[in-house]
C-alpha positions, 0 to 999 in steps of 0.5 A: 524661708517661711521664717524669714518674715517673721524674724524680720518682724521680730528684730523690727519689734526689737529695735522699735523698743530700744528707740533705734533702727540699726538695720534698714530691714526689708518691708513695703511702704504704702503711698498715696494721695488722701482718700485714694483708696490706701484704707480699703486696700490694707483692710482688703489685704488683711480681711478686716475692716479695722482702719479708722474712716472719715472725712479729710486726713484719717491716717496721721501717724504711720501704721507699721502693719505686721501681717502674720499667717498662722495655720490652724496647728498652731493653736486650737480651732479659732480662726478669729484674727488676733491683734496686739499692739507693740505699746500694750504688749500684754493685751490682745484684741479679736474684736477689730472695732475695738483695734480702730478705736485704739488706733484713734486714741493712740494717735489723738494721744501724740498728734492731738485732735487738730489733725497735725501728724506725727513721726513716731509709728504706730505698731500693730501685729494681726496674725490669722491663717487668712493672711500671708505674711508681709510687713506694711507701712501705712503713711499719712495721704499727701495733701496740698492744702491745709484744711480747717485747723491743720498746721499751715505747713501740712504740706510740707510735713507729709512730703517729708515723712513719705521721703524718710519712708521711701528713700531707704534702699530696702523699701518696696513702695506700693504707689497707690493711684485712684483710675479715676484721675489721670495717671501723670497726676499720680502725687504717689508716682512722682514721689516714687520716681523721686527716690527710685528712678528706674523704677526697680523697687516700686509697684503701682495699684490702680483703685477704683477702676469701677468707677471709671468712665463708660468706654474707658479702662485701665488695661494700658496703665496696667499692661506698663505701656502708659509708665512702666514699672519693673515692677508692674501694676496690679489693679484693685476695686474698692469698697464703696462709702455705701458698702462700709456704712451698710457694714457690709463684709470684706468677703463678700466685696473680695468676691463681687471683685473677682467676679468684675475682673472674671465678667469684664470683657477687657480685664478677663484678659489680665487676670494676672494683674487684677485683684486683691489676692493678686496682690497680696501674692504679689508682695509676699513673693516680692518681700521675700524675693527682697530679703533673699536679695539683701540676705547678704548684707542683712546677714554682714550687718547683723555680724557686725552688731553681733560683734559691736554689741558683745564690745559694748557688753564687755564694757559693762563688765559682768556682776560683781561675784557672790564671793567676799574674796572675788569682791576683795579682789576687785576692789583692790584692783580698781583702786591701783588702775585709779592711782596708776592712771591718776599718776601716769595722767600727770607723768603724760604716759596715760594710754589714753590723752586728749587732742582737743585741750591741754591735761595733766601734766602739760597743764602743769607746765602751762600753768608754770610757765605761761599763766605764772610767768605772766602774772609775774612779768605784769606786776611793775615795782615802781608803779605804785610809787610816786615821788613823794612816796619816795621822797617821804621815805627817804626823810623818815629814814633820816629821823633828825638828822639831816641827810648827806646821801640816800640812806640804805633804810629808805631803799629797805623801807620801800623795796618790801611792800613791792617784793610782797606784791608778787605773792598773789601771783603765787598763791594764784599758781598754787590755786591752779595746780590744785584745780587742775589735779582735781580735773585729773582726778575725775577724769580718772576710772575705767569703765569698770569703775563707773559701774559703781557710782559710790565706790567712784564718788567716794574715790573722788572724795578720797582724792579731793581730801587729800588735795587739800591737806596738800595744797595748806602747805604748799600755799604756807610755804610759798608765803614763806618764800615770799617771807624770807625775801622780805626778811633780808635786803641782800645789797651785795647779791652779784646781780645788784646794780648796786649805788655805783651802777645806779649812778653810772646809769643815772649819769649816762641818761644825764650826758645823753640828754645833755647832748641832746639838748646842746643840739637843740641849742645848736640847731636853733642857733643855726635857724636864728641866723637865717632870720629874715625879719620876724620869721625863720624859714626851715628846711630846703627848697619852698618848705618854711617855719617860724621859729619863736626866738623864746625857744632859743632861751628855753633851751639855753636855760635847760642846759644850764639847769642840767649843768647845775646837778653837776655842782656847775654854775655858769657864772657864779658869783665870787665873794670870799665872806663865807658860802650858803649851806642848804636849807635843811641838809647840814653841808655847804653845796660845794668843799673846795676842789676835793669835791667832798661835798658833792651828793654823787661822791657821797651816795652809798659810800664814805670817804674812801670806801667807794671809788668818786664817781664823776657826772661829766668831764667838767674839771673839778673847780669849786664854782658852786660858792655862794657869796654872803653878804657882809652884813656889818657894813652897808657896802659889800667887799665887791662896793656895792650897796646893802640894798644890791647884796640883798638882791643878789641873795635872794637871786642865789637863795632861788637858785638853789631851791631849783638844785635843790629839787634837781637833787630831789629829782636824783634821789627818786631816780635812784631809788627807782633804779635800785627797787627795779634791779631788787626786785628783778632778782626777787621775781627770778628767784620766786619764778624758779621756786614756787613751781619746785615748791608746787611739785614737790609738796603738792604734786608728787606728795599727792601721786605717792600717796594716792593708792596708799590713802585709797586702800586705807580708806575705802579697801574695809569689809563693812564698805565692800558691798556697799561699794561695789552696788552697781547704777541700776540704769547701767544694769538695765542697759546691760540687761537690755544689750544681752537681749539685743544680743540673743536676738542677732544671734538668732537671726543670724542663725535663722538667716544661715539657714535660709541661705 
């Protein structure tokens, strides 16, 4: 059991220096209001003066004192107190000045000169065969207002410090209270009660009872009849600020304290609760009648680090053989886990898959089915042409000749550059595939492998050169699908709407808008009836609207402009002296009830070649018939004169401009109908292709090949050793766990000893 303290300061030491608390180990925290005597009674405990003094805030960093009692059989015959701090580990102190004043610096190095404090823990070891073995924290005083260039919230800084302290289950808290001041003013208590409300872990210590008024004392604070502890009190006398300027010995102020409590008529009777031996006893039975009681739990926590710890070990592998072949051996097994998993990532039978975010190959087919088919489902095919464009092509593809239907070439000519537009999304597909392989591949390794930065960095390596020899040909051949759409208009795919459909579709548009149109006649006419005066009054009950008469005519002229696209004209004019060609086409707009010369029976077929195709259920009459005048006589066939005929040519010669771009207006519609059904079979056709292309030449290219390419580049004699150099921060992490792991081994040991 005497060992138990020691330990507990050993592993305490221990997790101090790798930066971490893993146990909440048993130890004895000391609380008090600034300048309550926190100071005197550490320094009384120890025997010697070695605590900074002064003014105001001294203590600003907590001190983690180890007090460690060695009998004059573990060393010679010196019974001088040794000291040695956990920062300066190879340096030991007999003189205590020189502790103080490394204290001081130790604290001005971090919490710097304007009084501030800090968290981080100053740890000091003193062992002498005066002292009996404990472990104090000595924390900063509480204080209320920040004096001279504190920080303004010192306040709130202390209370937070003294909570992290005290609020851990296996700390004793020592509340240290000044007798001079009452005891329901004690800042240490209030805390205390805070964080251990039953009061099962705290002690109280009533200083400065020397200094109590005449015919007062403290025996009903220290018998518990005033606030009582489980723990009890213990009463103490310190050292004056006469006393330690005079130097005077602790020695000597120990005794004088024993003969005040032995010579006092009402302390002589509590003996039991008074003095700093009292109270050194007292917390050494209490600290390890503490650790008897969390032995239990100790001893399950330190098993479970044992075993957490050996886990982390494992995981760092041990150090690569001294042996060419144990190397050989390993290399080659780290390089088939790499292509093993980088292959099984893609396949979706990894061991290990992530939940927060698509990988691998559930990346791949989002990339192909959402990102790919997005990109090409935005790109419109008609878009970027505009009439003229389409109006242009079609004439350029004419050459000289005029033209009687829409020519093949002009369909050709523009359906091409729409068919190129869907490349970028394609290269964009194959751009993603790549990027996504490469995040497979650094995602790849076990743990055995990132010991070895190089060997992983140039697997890395490996893994990117063979992508991009990869992804060339993939993107070359997926500009060649695209390529070969362009290179062939296949105008009798079974999918093509082909120039029947295309008219047919044309033409329903046609009818529906002629029909919607014919009500709108109908409706305005119906109004018009009920004209009162310059008004129409619509709708039922009080609603009511005017109606402009103009509309009316709008709306007859529409339907008779439609009916012009037809070869239909509401009244033409008969005349037997010949018929008006169209400017710059070459044919009459209307041959006789054959219907030869109409633009839908001519589109994408000769005579004979394609079913006539009919626009509406008009009969076939030849009313498009454009008299001429007769220009050898001033009076025409009809008797009318010179002057008159040349009127109503001009009239028809305006009418037949506005057929002319009513033909115009067919063309484009046409065209546009037939790019979009085109370009509809293209889209599919690369939609299905390019990601069997990314597959084949990309993915499963890289996956074959992977284990091949890393053992014919990597797995060589001259680059083993290099390769299998392990990170230096690694090895010292290893190093620094198996140290962790011999001392939890130790201490569980020691511990199975005591219990």
């Amino acid at each position: 059991m005497d060992k138990l303290i020691p330990t507990v300061n050993k592993l305490q030491d221990v997790f101090n220096t790798v930066g971490q608390d893993q146990i909440d180990l048993p130890q004895i925290v000391v609380v008090g209001s600034q300048s309550s005597g926190k100071s005197s009674v550490l320094e009384n405990l120890v025997g010697r003066d070695f605590l900074p003094r002064g003014s105001g805030i001294v203590t600003r960093r907590p001190l983690v004192l180890q007090l460690v009692n060695v009998s004059h059989s573990d060393g010679d015959a010196d019974t001088e107190a040794r000291a040695q701090f956990l920062h300066l580990p190879n340096q030991v102190f007999t003189d205590m000045s020189e502790v103080r004043r490394e204290i001081e610096r130790e604290t001005e190095r971090l919490a710097g000169s304007n009084k501030g404090i800090v968290k981080t823990p100053i740890h000091l070891r003193i062992s002498s065969p005066d002292v009996l073995s404990l472990t104090l924290v000595d924390l900063p005083g509480i204080t209320k207002i920040p004096v001279g260039d504190q920080p303004s919230d010192i306040e709130t800084q202390t209370r937070n410090l003294v909570y992290e302290y005290i609020s851990k289950p296996n700390s004793i808290i020592v509340a240290i209270s000044p007798a001079n001041v009452d005891i329901v003013n004690s800042e240490s208590l209030k805390f205390a009660r805070e964080v251990d409300p039953k009061g099962t872990r705290t002690i109280g210590v009533i200083t400065k009872i020397d200094l109590m008024d005449r015919g007062t004392n403290s025996l009903d604070i220290l018998t518990g009849r005033v606030y009582p502890l489980r723990l009890g009190f213990v009463g103490v006398i310190n050292r004056s600020q006469e006393d330690t300027l005079a130097s005077k010995p602790i020695a000597e102020s120990l005794r004088g304290e024993a003969e005040f409590f032995s010579g006092h008529a009402v302390y002589r009777t509590v003996q039991q609760h008074c003095g700093t031996a009292t109270l050194a006893r007292v917390l050494n039975q209490l600290l390890l009648q503490h650790i008897r009681d969390h032995l239990p739990s100790i001893k399950t926590k330190i098993n479970g680090l044992i075993s957490q710890t050996e886990h982390e070990l494992s995981s760092y592998g041990t150090a690569a053989g001294d042996g060419g072949m144990a190397k050989s051996s390993r290399l080659l097994k780290m390089l088939t886990v790499f292509a093993n998993e980088f292959s099984s990532s893609i396949d979706g039978s990894a061991h290990e898959m992530s939940t927060a975010e698509l990988c691998g190959g559930a990346r791949l087919y989002y990339i192909f089915n959402d990102i790919f088919a997005a990109g090409l489902d935005s790109v419109n095919p008609t878009a970027s042409l505009t009439n003229s464009d389409i109006r242009t092509a079609i004439r350029n593809s004419s050459g000289p000749r005029a033209s009687l239907f829409v020519p093949e070439i002009a369909f050709q000519l523009l359906v091409k550059p729409q068919i190129k537009s869907l490349e970028p999304p394609a290269q964009r597909c194959v751009q993603l595939a790549y990027e996504e392989l490469m995040k497979v591949g650094l995602s790849c390794g076990t743990n055995e492998m990132r010991r070895y930065p190089r060997l992983h960095a140039r697997a890395m390596q490996v893994v990117s050169d063979l992508l991009r020899e990869r992804v060339g040909p993939t993107a070359a051949y997926v500009a060649s699908l695209i390529a070969i759409e362009r290179a062939y208009i296949n105008t009798n795919h079974p999918d093509f709407i082909g120039g029947p459909g295309a008219i047919s579709d044309l033409q329903r548009k046609l009818d529906r808008r002629r029909r919607e149109s014919a009500r709108k006649v109908s409706r305005i006419a119906q109004r018009q009836k009920s004209v009162d005066g310059d008004a129409v009054m619509v709708g039922a009950e009080d609603a009511t609207e005017p109606v402009d008469p103009a509309e009316i005519d709008d709306a007859v002229d529409d339907v008779r402009s439609r009916s012009r696209i037809n070869g239909v004209l509401d009244d033409p004019p008969r005349t037997p002296s010949g018929t008006l060609r169209r400017p710059g086409s070459g044919s009459p707009l209307g041959s006789g009830p054959s219907g030869q010369g109409k633009f839908f029976n001519s589109f994408f077929g000769a005579n004979g070649r394609r079913d006539v195709l009919h626009m509406g259920d008009e009969p076939r009459v030849n009313h498009s018939v454009i008299p001429v005048p007769n220009r050898l006589s001033h009076v025409s066939g009809d008797g009318t004169a010179l002057d008159d005929d040349a009127a109503a040519l001009s009239t028809q010669l305006s009418a037949d401009l506005t057929v002319s771009e009513q033909r115009d207006e067919m063309e484009t519609s046409l065209i546009r109908s037939l790019i979009s059904s085109y370009f509809q079979i293209v889209r599919k056709s690369i939609q299905d292709l390019v990601p069997k292309a990314v597959m084949h030449l990309l993915v499963n290219e890289v996956c074959e090949n992977m284990q091949n390419r890393l053992v014919e580049v990597l797995y060589k004699d001259d680059l083993i050793d290099s390769l299998l150099q392990e990170d230096p921060a690694l090895v010292a992490e290893r190093d620094q766990r198996a140290a962790m792991l011999d001392v939890y081994k130790q201490a569980f040991a020691i511990i199975n000893e005591a219990m």
